[in-house]
Each structure stands twice: as structure tokens, then as C-alpha cells.
C-alpha positions in Angstrom: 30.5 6.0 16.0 28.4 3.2 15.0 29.7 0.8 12.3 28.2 0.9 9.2 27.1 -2.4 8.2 28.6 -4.7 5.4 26.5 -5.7 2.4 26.5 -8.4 -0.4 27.0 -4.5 -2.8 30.6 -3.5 -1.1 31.3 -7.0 -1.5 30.8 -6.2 -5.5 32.0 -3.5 -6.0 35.5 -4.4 -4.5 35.6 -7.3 -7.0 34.4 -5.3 -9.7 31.0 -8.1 -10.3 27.5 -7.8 -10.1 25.9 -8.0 -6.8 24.0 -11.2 -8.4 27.4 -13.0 -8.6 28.2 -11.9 -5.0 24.8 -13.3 -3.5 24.8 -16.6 -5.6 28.4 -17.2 -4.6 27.9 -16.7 -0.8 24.1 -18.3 -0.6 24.5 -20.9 -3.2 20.7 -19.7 -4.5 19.8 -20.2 -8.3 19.7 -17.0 -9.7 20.3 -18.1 -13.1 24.2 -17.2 -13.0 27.3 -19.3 -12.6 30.1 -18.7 -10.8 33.4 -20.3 -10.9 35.1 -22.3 -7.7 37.6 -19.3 -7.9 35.1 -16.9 -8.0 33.5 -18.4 -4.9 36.6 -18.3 -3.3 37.8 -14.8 -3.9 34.0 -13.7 -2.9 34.1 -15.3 0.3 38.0 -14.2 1.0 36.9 -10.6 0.3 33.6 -10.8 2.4 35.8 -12.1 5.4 38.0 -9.6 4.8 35.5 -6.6 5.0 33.9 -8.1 8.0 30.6 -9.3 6.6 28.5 -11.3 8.9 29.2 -15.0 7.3 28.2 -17.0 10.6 24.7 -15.7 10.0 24.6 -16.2 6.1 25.4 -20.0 7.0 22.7 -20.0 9.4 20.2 -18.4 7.7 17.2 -20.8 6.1 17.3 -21.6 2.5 13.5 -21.4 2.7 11.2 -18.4 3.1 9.6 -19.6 6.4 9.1 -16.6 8.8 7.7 -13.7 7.6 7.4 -9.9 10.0 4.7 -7.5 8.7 5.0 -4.2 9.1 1.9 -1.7 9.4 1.1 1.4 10.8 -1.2 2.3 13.7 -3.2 4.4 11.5 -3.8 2.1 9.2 -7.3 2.3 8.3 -8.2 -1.2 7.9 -5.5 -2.8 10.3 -7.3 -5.4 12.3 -8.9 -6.3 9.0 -6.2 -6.4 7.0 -3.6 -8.1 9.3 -5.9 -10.1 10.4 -7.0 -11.1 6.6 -3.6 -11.4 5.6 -2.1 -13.5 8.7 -5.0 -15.6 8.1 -3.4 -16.3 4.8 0.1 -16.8 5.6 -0.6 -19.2 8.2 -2.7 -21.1 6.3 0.1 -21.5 3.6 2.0 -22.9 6.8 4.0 -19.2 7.2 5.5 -18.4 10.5 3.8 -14.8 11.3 5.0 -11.9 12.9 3.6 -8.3 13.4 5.2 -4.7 13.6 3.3 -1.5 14.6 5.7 1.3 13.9 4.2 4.9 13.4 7.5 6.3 12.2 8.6 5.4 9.0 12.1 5.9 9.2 11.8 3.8 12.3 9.6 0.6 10.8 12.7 0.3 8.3 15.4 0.3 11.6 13.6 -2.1 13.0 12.5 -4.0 9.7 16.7 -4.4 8.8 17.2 -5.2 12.6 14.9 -7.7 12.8 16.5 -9.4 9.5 20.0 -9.6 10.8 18.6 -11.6 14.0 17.0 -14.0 11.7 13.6 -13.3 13.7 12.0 -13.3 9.7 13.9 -14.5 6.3 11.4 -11.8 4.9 9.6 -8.1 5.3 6.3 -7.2 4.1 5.5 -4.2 4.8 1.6 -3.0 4.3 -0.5 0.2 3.4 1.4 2.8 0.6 4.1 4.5 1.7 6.8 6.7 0.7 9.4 4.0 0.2 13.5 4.6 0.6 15.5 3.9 -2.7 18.2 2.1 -0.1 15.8 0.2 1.1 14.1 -1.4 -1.8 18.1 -2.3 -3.2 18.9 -4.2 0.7 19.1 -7.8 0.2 16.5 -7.9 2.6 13.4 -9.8 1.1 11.0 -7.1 1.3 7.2 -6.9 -0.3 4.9 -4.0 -0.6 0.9 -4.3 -0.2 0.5 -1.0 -1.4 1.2 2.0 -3.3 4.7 3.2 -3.5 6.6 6.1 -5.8 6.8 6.0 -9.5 10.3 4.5 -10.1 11.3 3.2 -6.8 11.9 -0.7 -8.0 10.7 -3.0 -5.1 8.4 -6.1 -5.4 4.9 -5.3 -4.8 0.7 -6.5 -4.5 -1.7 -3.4 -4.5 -5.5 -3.1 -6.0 -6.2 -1.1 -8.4 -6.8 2.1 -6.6 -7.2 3.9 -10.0 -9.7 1.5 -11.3 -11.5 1.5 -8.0 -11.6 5.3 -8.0 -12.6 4.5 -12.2 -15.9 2.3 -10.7 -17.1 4.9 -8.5 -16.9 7.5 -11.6 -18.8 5.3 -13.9 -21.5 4.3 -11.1 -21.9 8.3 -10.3 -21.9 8.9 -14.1 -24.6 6.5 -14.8 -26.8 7.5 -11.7 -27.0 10.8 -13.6 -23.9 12.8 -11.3 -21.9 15.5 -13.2 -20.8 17.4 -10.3 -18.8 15.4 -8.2 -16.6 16.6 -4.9 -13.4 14.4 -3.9 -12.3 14.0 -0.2 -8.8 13.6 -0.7 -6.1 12.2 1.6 -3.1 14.4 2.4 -2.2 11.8 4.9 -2.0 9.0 2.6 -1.8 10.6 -0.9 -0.2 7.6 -2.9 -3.9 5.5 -3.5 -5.7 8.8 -3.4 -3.9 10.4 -6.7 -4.4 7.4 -8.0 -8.4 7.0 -6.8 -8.4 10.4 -8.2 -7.1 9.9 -11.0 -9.5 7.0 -12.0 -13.0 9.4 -11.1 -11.7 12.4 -13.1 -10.7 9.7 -16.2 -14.5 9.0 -16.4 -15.1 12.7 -17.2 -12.7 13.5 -19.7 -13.5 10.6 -21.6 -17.3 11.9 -21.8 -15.6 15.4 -22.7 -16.1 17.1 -19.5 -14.2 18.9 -17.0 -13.1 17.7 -13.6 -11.3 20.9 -12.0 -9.0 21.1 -9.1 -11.3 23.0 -7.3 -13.5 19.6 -7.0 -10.7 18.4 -4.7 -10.5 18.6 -0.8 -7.6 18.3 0.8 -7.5 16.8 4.3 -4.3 16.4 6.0 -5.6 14.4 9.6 -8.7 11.7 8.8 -10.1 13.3 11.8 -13.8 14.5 13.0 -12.5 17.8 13.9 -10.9 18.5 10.2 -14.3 17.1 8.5 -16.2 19.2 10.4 -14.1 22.1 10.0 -13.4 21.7 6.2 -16.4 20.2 4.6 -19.3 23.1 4.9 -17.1 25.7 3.5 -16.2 23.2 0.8 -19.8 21.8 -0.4 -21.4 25.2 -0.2 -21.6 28.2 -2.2 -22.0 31.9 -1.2 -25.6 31.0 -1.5 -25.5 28.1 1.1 -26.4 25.8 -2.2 -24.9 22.6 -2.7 -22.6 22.7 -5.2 -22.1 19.3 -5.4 -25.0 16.0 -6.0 -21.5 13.3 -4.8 -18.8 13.0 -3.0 -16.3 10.4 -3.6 -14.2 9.8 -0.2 -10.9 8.6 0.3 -11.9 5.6 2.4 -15.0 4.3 4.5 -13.2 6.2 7.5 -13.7 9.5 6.3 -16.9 8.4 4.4 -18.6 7.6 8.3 -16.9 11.2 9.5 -19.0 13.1 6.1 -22.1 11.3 6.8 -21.5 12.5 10.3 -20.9 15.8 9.4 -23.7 16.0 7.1 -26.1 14.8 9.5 -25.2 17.4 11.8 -26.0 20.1 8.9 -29.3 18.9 7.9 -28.2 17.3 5.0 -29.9 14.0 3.5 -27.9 11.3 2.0 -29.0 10.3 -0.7 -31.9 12.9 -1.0 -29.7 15.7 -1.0 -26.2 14.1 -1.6 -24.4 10.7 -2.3 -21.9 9.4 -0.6 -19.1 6.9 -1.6 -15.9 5.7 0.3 -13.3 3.0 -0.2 -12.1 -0.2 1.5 -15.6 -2.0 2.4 -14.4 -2.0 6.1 -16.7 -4.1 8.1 -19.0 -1.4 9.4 -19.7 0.2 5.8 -22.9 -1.6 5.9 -23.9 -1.0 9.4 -23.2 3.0 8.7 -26.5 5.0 8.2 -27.3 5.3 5.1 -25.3 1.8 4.3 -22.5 2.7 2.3 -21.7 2.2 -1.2 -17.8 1.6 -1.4 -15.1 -0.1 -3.2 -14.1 -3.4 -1.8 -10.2 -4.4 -1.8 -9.3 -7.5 -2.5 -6.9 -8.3 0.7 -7.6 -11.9 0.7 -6.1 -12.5 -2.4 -2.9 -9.6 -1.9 -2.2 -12.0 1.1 -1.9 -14.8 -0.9 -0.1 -13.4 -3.8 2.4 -11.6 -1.7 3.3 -14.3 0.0 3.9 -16.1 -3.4 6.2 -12.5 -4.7 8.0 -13.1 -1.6 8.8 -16.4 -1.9 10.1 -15.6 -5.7 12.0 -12.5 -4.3 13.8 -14.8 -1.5 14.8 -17.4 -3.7 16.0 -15.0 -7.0 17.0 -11.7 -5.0 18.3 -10.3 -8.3 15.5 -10.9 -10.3 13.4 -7.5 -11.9 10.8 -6.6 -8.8 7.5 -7.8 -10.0 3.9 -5.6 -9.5 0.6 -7.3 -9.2 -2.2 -5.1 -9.4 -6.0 -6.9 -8.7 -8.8 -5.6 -9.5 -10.8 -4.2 -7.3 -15.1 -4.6 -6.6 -17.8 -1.9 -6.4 -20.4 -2.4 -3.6 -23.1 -0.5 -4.2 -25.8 0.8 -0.9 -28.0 2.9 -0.1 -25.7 5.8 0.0 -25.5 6.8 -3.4 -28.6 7.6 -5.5 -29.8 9.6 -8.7 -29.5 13.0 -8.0 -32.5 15.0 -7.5 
């Protein structure tokens, strides 16, 4: 049976302090709390005593100076946004290492494993994800560049998916659209809710309705699920459109619509706008060019590596969230309706 491994919290709760006692006793970090020579003493007896790997602790650097990122394969934008964002590290004089995991529960193994060998002295981890409570409360240094679960307290960069998803509202709005469809990501529901959320704001607010039935659900960002899903969905019984827009999840699933679309005959924008989300590098090469949202990675990357810094050196301080604002980039894929 594998041993289950001792942390700075067992180390707490068998002295009866906070784990923010425990961590500035054994590290010698500020984190704005004193503890006595006896209290040092009694924390590192204990932490010998439970078996908790102190040769390591020594060893390990006082500075945040290697950093693993973690992504998965399906990441929409991942040569961009690793890219983007190892750009930025390095340039801040960060050691860099990359993770592709498509398991979840596998990324964090490997993330805590990785750790304990002192490969990184910090995790970022990027896209939103459905992030463990046990994970976010490790001593591991871990970021998020991303959406993660209402409540789940880890230190984090994301844009503003809902004010992104706000921008493309108000641009439809003002281009004259009142019936507007929403490609919606099963896959990666966490920024889509929240995209959601943003385009259906813009309605209420000018006392209209923005019903469920608006919504497709796609579980796979896949050809063969666009195809399959979207005729049913922008038709009626009357094979009329029943929408003038469609708002898509991201510039993936935007290029797989205006695929599909072409296949059916349909125009764009004649007969339908389209708009996506990421401003991936072939948006504009895409035909029409598309109007999308752009992220602002460049400057995530540079701010997370700033949050992580301030998580490694105050582990127990409150996480911090940084949400930037986000760009509209308007083509020739979105027009007045007609």
C-alpha cells in the first residue's frame, strides 16, 4: 500500500497551530507571523517525527525560479498560448517547463510529483478546469490561467469571459440582431456559462428575452457534431432561419459553422453572422474573416507569473483573481441583418 504523503497540515493539526505557523517555522518565509525558537523547535521535532521530507524543504530554493505549465492537448489555442506565455516567463528570466496531460486527475499526479523532485518551485496550470479542493489547499505553488468553480479558493489570471461574451452582445445588438443562437461548449463549460452569461445580459437589460432554447449544446468541438447538430438547430419546420447570429464558443468551432454553413448554401453575413472567441491566428485568414474576441494572453503571462511569485513567497496569504479585460475584433463576419 502506498504511503500517503506527509504535509505542512498534519504537521498542524498535531500541534494544534495554523498551517501558516507550520510553513513559516520550517521555511523561514515571511508570512506576516512570528514564531517562537520553541515553536520552531517543537514544529520541526514533530515533522521528523511524522516522517516529512525535511532534506528536500532545505534544499528547496527560496526563490520562485522554475516554473512547469500544465495544458491539455485539446487546448484550443495551445501552441499560441504556451508559446505566448513561455515567451513571457523567459523573458522575466523564468526557467520553463511544459506538461501535456489529457487526464485531469493525471496532470495533478504528475503536477505534485514533479514538485517533490524540485523539477519546478511552482505549477501553473492553463485553460479552465474543474479544479480539486485538495489541490488548491497543497502547499504546492499552483496558478490558474482560467476559469475554475465558484468557491474553490486558488490563485488565479483569467479574461473576462463574461465581458467578452458582454462585447459580442452589444456589437450584435447595435448591428440591429435580436435573435441570436449560442454554440455552447459542453467540453469546456466554465468560460462558456460565463460567455453566456455576458450575451444574454445584453438582452435583459434592453427588456428582452434570451431563452434556453437559443443555446446549443456541443459535447466534442468536432466537424462531425457541427454538422450533425447545427441544421436541425438554425432551422425551423419551414427550413427558415431562425436565427440572423450565432455567437460561438471559440474561433475553433466558429471555422467548423462557417464550414458547415457553406456546405448548406448559407451566406455569412448575407444570411447569417458569425462570431467566435480567442482571435486564434487564422481568424482572419478564415472566409468570411472572422469577428471574434481577442484574449489577452500576453498580459495573463505576465501577471501570473507575478501571482505566482506572491503565492510562493506568502503561501498562506488569501488566493488572489485577476480578471483583464478582454478586446472585440470586429471582420467581415458579422453584419446588419437583412
Amino acid at each position: 500500500m502506498k504511503r500517503q504523503r506527509v504535509t505542512i497540515q498534519d504537521i498542524a493539526k498535531r500541534l494544534g497551530i495554523s498551517p501558516a505557523a507550520v510553513s513559516t517555522a520550517l521555511t523561514g518565509r515571511r508570512n506576516g507571523i512570528f514564531v517562537s525558537e520553541e515553536t520552531k523547535r517543537k514544529v520541526w521535532q514533530v515533522a521528523q517525527e511524522l516522517g516529512y521530507p525535511l532534506e528536500r524543504l532545505k534544499a528547496r530554493a527560496q526563490k520562485l525560479k522554475r516554473i512547469a505549465l500544465f495544458c491539455p492537448p485539446r487546448y484550443e489555442l495551445l501552441s499560441g498560448v504556451v508559446l505566448s506565455l513561455s515567451r513571457s516567463l523567459t523573458e522575466q528570466k523564468f526557467t520553463v517547463l511544459v506538461y501535456i496531460n489529457q487526464d485531469r486527475e493525471q496532470a495533478k499526479e504528475v503536477a505534485q510529483e514533479v514538485y517533490r523532485r524540485q523539477s519546478a518551485d511552482g505549477i501553473i496550470f492553463i485553460g479552465s478546469r474543474i479544479f480539486s479542493q485538495e489541490l488548491a489547499n497543497s502547499e504546492i505553488p499552483i496558478l490558474v490561467i482560467g476559469e475554475v468553480e465558484e468557491g474553490i479558493p486558488v490563485w488565479r489570471t483569467v479574461a473576462d469571459n463574461e465581458g467578452g461574451g458582454r462585447l459580442v452582445g452589444e456589437h450584435l445588438w447595435e448591428l440591429g440582431h435580436r435573435r441570436v443562437g449560442m454554440i455552447f461548449s459542453d467540453y469546456n463549460p466554465l468560460p462558456s456559462e460565463k460567455r453566456l452569461q455576458g450575451l444574454r445580459s445584453v438582452w435583459l437589460e434592453h427588456g428582452e428575452e434570451f431563452p434556453d432554447e437559443w443555446v446549443l449544446h456541443i459535447g466534442a468541438e468536432t466537424d462531425d457534431e457541427v454538422r450533425r447538430k447545427l441544421p436541425t438547430f438554425i432551422w425551423d419546420n419551414r427550413r427558415r432561419l431562425r436565427f440572423t447570429a450565432l455567437f460561438c464558443h471559440n474561433d475553433k468551432v466558429a471555422g467548423l459553422v462557417l464550414k458547415c454553413l457553406h456546405g448548406m448554401g448559407i451566406k455569412v453575413p448575407d444570411e447569417i453572422s458569425i462570431v467566435g472567441f480567442d482571435n486564434a491566428p487564422y481568424a482572419e485568414f478564415l472566409e468570411p474573416p472572422l469577428t471574434t474576441v481577442e484574449q489577452p494572453f500576453e498580459q495573463l503571462g505576465t501577471i501570473a507569473a507575478q501571482l505566482l511569485q506572491e503565492r510562493f513567497v506568502s503561501p498562506d496569504a488569501e488566493p488572489k483573481v485577476v480578471r483583464l479585460p478582454c478586446k472585440l475584433v470586429v471582420r467581415a463576419s458579422t453584419a446588419p441583418p437583412r
